[in-house]
C-alpha positions in Angstrom: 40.6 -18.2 5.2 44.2 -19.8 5.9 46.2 -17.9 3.3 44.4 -14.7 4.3 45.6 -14.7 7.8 49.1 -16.5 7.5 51.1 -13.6 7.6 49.4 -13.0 10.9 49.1 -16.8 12.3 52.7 -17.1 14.0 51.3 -13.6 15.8 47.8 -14.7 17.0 50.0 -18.0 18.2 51.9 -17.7 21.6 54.2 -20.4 20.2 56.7 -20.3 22.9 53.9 -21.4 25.4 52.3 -24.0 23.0 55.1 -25.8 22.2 56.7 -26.0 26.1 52.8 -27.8 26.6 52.6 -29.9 23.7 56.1 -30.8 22.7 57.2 -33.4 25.7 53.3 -34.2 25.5 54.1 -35.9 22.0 57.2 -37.1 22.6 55.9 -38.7 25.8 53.1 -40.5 23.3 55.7 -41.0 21.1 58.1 -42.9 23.4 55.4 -44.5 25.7 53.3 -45.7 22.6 54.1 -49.5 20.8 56.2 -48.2 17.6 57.3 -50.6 14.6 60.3 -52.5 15.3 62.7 -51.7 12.8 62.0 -47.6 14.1 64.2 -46.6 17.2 65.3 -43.6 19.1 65.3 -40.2 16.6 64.8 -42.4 13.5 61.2 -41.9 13.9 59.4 -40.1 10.9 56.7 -37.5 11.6 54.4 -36.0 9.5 52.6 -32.9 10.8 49.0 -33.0 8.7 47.5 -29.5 8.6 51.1 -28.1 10.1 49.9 -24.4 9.6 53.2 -22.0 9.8 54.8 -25.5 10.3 55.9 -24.8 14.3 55.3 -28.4 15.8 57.2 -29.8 13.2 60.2 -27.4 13.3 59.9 -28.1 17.4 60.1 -32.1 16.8 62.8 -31.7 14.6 65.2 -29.5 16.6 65.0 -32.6 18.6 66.3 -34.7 16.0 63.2 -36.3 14.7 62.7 -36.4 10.7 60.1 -33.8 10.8 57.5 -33.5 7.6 54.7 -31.0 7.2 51.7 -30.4 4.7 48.9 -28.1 4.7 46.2 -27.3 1.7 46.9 -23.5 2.3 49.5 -22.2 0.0 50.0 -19.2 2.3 50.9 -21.5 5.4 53.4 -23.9 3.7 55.1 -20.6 2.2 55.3 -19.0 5.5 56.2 -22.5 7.4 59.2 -22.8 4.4 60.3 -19.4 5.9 60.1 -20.5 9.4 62.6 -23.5 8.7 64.7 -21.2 6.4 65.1 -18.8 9.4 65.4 -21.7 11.9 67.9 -23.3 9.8 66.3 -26.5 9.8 65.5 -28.9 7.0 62.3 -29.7 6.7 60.1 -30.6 4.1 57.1 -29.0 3.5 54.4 -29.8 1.1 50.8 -28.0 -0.1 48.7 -31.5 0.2 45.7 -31.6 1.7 43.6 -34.4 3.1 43.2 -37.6 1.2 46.4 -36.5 -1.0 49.3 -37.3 1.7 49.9 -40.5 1.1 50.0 -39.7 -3.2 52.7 -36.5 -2.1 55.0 -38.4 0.3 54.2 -42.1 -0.2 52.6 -44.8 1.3 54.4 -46.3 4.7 56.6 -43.3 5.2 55.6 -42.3 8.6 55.8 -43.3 12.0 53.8 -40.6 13.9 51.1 -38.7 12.3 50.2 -35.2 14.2 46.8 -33.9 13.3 46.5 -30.7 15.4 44.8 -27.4 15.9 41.0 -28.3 15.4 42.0 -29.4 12.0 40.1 -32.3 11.2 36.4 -30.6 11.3 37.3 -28.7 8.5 36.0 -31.5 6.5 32.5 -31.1 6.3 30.9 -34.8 5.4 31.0 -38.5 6.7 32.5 -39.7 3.3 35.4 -37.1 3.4 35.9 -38.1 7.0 36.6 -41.5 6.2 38.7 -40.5 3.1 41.0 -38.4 5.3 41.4 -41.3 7.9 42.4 -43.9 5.4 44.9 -41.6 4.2 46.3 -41.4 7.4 46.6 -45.2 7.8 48.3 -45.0 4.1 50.8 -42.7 5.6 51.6 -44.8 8.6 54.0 -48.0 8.9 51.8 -50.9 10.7 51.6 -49.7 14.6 52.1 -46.3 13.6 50.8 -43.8 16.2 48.7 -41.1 15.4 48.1 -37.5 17.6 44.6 -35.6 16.7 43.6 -33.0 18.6 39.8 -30.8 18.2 38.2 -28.9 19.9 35.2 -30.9 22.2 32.5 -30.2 20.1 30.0 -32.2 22.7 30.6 -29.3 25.0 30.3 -26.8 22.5 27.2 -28.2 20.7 25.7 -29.0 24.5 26.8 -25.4 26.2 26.1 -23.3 22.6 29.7 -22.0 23.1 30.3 -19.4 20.4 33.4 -16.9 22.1 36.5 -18.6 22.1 39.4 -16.8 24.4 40.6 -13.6 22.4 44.5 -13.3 21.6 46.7 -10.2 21.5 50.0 -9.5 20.3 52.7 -6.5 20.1 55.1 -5.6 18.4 57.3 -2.2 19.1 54.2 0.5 18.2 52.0 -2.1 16.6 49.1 -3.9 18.3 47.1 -6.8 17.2 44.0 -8.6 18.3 42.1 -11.8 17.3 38.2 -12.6 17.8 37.2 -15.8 17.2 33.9 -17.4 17.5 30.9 -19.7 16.1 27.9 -19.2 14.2 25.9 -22.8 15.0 24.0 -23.2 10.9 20.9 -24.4 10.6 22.6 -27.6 8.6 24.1 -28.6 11.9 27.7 -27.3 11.0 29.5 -24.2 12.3 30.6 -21.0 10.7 34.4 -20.2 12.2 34.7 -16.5 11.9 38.3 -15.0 12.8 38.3 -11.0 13.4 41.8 -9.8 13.2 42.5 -5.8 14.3 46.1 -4.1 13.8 47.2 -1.0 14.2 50.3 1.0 14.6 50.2 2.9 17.5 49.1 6.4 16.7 46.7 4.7 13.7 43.2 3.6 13.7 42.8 0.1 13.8 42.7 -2.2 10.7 40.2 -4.9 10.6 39.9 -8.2 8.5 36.9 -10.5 9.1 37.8 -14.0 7.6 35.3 -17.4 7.5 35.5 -20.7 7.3 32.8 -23.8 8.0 33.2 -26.3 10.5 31.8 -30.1 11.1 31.8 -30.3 14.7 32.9 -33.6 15.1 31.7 -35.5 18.2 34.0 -37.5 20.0 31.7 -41.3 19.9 31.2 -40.4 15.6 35.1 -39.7 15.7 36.4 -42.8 17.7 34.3 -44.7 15.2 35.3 -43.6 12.5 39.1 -44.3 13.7 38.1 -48.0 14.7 36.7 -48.5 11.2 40.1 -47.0 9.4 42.1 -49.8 11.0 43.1 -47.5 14.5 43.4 -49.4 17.8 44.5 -48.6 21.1 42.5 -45.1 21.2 42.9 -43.2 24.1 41.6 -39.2 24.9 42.6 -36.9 26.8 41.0 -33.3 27.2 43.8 -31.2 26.5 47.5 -31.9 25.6 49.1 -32.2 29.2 47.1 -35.6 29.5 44.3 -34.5 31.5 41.5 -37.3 31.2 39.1 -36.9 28.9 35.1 -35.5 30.0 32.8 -34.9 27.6 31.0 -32.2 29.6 33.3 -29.4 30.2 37.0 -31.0 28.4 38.1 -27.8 25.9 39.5 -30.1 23.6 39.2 -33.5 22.4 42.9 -35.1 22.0 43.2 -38.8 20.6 46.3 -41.0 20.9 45.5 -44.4 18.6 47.3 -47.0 16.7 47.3 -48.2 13.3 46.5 -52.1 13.9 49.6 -54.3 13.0 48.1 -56.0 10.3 47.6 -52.9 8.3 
């Protein structure tokens, strides 16, 4: 699904507005949260898990952070590589997916590890769950933070959400549009379908129907899973301006946690 629309991702995206929510909200975790003690000011290392076109991690490290990013689609890492070239930033990127972060830039290498953009659910079993988590904690420094933020699947599962908001975008004569929304599977996961329309202005409209599969992952499995991986401290929030956390009608399901010290 992810190299089929990553051309289009930084369209269907209103980066600009994201990033002026999400940046200070991650920086204000970053600064507020208890960091290892030989780590101060911009020395902090972040690693942006799942980065996608690579955009938080470009943000973080036009503010001086040492800014990393990984993603198991070929298509995004290529087109996040193009977005540092054209920013002028250096920034590593890496095709690695989950449970081979640690193996592609070594254990202990991070301070703060982002995990954004309803990432996590794309892993679809308990086992891989836990695989991805102790990763994580492999890529962190003792008291490393890390940022993961899903989508509230109680609400979803509870309310049988399918639609999700759709996005446009334009672009001198060309238009595009994004339809997103769930299919709820008889196995107890989700099939994510992404309907993507462009046209030029005088043209008929294009269409491109992509799918993935989903585990919606429910915050109380989640937090567990994080206790058992060695992550303390955890703390949601329902979106990423720090709006407490309800597990009725929240839109997302953000988790600020700690890797224990001992680690």
């Amino acid at each position: 699904m992810y190299d089929a629309i990553s051309n289009d991702y930084d369209r269907f995206v209103n980066w600009p507005a994201r990033l002026a929510v999400e940046t200070p909200f991650i920086e204000q975790q970053i600064h507020r949260c208890s960091l290892p003690s030989q780590t101060t000011g911009m020395d902090y290392r972040v690693l942006d898990a799942a980065c996608g076109t690579g955009m938080h991690a470009l943000a973080l490290a036009r503010l001086g952070y040492q800014a990393s990013g990984a993603d198991l689609s070929r298509g995004m890492i290529e087109r996040a590589r193009l977005n540092a070239s054209s920013a002028r930033l250096e920034v590593r990127f890496e095709v690695a997916g989950f449970g081979d972060l640690a193996q592609t830039f070594g254990r202990l290498a991070f301070d703060v590890l982002l995990c954004l953009g309803n990432s996590l659910p794309h892993i679809l079993e308990s086992a891989g769950l836990t695989a991805a988590l102790a990763d994580f904690a492999a890529c962190l420094r003792p008291g490393g933070l890390l940022i993961l933020q899903n989508r509230n699947f109680d609400s979803v599962l509870a309310r049988r959400e399918r639609w999700m908001e759709p996005q446009a975008y334009q672009d001198g004569d060309a238009d595009w549009l994004f339809l997103r929304f769930y299919d709820f599977d008889p196995d107890g996961l989700l099939s994510f379908h992404m309907i993507s329309l462009h046209r030029q202005r005088t043209g008929a409209w294009v269409q491109q129907v992509t799918t993935t599969r989903l585990y919606p992952l429910r915050q109380d499995e989640l937090t567990e899973a994080l206790n058992e991986a060695g992550f303390v401290n955890i703390t949601c929030y329902g979106n990423m301006n720090g709006t407490p956390f309800d597990l009725a009608s929240s839109g997302n399901l953000v988790i600020i946690a700690n890797l224990h010290e001992s680690r």
